[in-house]
N, C-alpha and C positions, 0 to 999 in steps of 0.2 A: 780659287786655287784648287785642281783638284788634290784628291786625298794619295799619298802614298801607297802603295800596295804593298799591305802587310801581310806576312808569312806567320806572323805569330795568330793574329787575327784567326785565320784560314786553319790554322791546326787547333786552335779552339774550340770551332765552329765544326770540323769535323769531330771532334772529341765529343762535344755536344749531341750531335749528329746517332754517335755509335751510342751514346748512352742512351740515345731515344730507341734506338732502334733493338738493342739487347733486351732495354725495358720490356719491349713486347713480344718477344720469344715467347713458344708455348714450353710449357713445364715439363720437358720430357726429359731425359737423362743427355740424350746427344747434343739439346738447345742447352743447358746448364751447363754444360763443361764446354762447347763452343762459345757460346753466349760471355761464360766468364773470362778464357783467354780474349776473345776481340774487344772485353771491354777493360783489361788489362793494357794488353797492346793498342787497340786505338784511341788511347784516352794519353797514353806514356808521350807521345811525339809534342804535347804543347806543352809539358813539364818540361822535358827535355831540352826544347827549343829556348826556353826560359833557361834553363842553365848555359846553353851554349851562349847568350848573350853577355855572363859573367865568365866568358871565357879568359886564360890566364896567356895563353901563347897561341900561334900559329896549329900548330900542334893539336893543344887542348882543345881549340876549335872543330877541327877534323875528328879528333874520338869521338866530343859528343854529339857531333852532326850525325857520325856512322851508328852512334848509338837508338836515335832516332829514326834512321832510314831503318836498321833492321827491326826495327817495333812498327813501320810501317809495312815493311814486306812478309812480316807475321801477319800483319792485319789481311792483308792484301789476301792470300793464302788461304787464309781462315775465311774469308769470304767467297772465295771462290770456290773450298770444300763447302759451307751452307750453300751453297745459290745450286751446285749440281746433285746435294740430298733434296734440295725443296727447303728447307728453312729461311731459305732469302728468295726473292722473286724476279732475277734482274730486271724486267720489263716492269716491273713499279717504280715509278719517280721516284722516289725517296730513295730505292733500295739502288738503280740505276747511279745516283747523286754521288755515294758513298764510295759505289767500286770505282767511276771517273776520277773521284775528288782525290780516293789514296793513289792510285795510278799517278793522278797530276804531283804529290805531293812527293811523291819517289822520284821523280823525273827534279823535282825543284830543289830539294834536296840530295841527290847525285851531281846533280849540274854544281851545287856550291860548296861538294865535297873535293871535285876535281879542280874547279876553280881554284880551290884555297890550298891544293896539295902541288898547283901547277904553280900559282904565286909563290908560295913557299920554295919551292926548290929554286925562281930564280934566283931569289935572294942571297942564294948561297955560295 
């Protein structure tokens, strides 16, 4: 049987990912207060996601989905300011991994924002 594809999984594994990758920031002042917001921000979206699954209504779904997307379009941002100072490398594997991954994860999370905001209004 293959395995489901999990979305929680996947924001873990990024989450993981940003903490490996902060971990090795040099010690300057600009890597320390970017370093710390991305690993704020890209660690928030598997917690997050974990809450939306004790979602209460329709509704509650959608807040904390958006609360999640915008912890990812923090991240997203925040990477994009390191990679055009030099503190990210986009053509490094790992670093390349990260900008794809929250890109993909914005895109999955928008799609089942609109989803669940379009389901919702039919119901009504």
């Amino acid at each position: 049987m293959e395995r489901k594809y999990d979305i929680e999984d996947q924001c873990v594994a990024f989450g993981a990912a940003i903490v490996r990758f902060t971990d090795g920031l040099p010690s300057t002042l600009a890597s320390k207060h970017l370093g710390g917001q991305l690993l704020r921000s890209g660690t928030a979206p598997a917690s997050h996601y974990g809450e939306v699954q004790g979602s209460e209504s329709p509704k509650d779904f959608v807040h904390k989905m958006s609360i999640a997307l915008k912890e990812l379009r923090e991240s997203k941002n925040n990477m994009r300011i390191q990679s055009l100072s030099g503190l990210m490398d986009p053509k490094k594997p790992e670093h390349e991994w990260l900008m794809k991954e929250c890109s993909e994860l914005i895109a999955i999370f928008n799609a089942s924002i609109k989803t669940a905001q379009k389901n919702n209004s039919l119901k009504k």
